[in-house]
N, C-alpha and C positions, 0 to 999 in steps of 0.2 A: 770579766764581763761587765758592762758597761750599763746601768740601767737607763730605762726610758723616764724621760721629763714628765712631769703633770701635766694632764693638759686640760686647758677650760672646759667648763660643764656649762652649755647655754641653757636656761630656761627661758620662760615666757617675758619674763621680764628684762633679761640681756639678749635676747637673740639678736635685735636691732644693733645692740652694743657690737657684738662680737662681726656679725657681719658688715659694719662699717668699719672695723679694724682689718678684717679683710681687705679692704679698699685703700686703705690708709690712711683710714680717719679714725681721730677718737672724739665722739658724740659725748655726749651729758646731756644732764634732762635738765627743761628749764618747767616751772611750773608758771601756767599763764593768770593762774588765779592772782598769786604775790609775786613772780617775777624771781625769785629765788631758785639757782643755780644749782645742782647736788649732784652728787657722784657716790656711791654704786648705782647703777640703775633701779629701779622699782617702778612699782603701777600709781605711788601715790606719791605727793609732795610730803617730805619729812615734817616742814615746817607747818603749814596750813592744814594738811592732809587732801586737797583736792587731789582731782585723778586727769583734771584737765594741762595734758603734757605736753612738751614738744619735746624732739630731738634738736640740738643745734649742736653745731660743731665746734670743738673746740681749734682756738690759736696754736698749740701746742708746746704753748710758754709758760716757764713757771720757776718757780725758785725753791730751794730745799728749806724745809721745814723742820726737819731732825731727818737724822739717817744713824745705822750701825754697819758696820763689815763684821762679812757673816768671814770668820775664819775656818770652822769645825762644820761640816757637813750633816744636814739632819738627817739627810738620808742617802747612800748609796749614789741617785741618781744625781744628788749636786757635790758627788766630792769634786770632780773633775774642774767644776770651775772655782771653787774656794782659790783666795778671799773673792769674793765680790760682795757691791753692795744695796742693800735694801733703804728704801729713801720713804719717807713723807714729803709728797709735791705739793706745794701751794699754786694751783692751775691760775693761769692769768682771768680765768672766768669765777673765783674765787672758791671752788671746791680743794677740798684737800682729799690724794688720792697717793695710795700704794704703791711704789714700784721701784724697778733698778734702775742704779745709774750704770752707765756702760762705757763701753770705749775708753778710746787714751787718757790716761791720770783719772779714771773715775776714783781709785782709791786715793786720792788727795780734795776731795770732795770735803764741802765746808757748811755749814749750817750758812744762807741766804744766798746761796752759787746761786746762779741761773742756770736753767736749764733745758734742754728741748726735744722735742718727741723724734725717737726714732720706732720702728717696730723689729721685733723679733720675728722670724717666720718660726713656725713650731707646728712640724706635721697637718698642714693645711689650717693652722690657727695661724694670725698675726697678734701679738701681745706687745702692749704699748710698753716703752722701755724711754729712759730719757738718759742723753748725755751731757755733760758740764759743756756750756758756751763760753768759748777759746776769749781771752783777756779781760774778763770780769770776773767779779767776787763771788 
């Protein structure tokens, strides 16, 4: 028997997050206080701590920053797709942000590949996923 996937948990401060991944956008928050870009969502500026936010949307470009291949399953529901891999994205808006890489040759994935956003569908969530862009490093 096959388990069920994680699935994101929206609060107050990702809801906008998750329902622009719905749409097929991945948003980040820009702070209009210092102009500084961040990713997870929150209600404040990491840096400054203002609460004066926008949403802006990201290019969906970015390059690997460190990655591992998960070989060994943490749990039941991801033995099915072992190896796959878990990435640190350097975002072309300059956040750094969590995620896999997917699709063809993802496991020959390199520390500075390029990469770019596709979405997972996952039981009416979309979850941003990036694959390696075809003749670059």
């Amino acid at each position: 028997m096959e388990k069920q996937l994680p699935l994101p948990v929206a609060n107050a401060d990702s809801a906008n997050y998750w329902q622009s991944a719905k749409e097929g956008k991945l948003v980040l928050r820009r702070c209009k206080s210092c102009d500084e870009v961040h990713f997870m969502p929150r209600y404040l500026c990491p840096v400054c701590w203002s609460t004066d936010l926008e949403w802006i949307e990201a290019a969906g470009k970015g390059t690997v920053h460190s990655f591992t291949i998960i070989r060994r399953a943490s749990s039941p529901a991801f033995a099915g797709l072992t190896p796959y891999v878990v990435a640190l994205i350097d975002l072309a808006e300059g956040p750094r942000m969590m995620s896999n890489i997917v699709g063809e040759g993802a496991l020959a994935v390199t520390i500075g590949a390029n990469v770019s956003l596709e979405f997972e569908d996952r039981e009416g969530f979309k979850l941003p996923q990036f694959s390696l862009e075809k003749g670059r490093p």
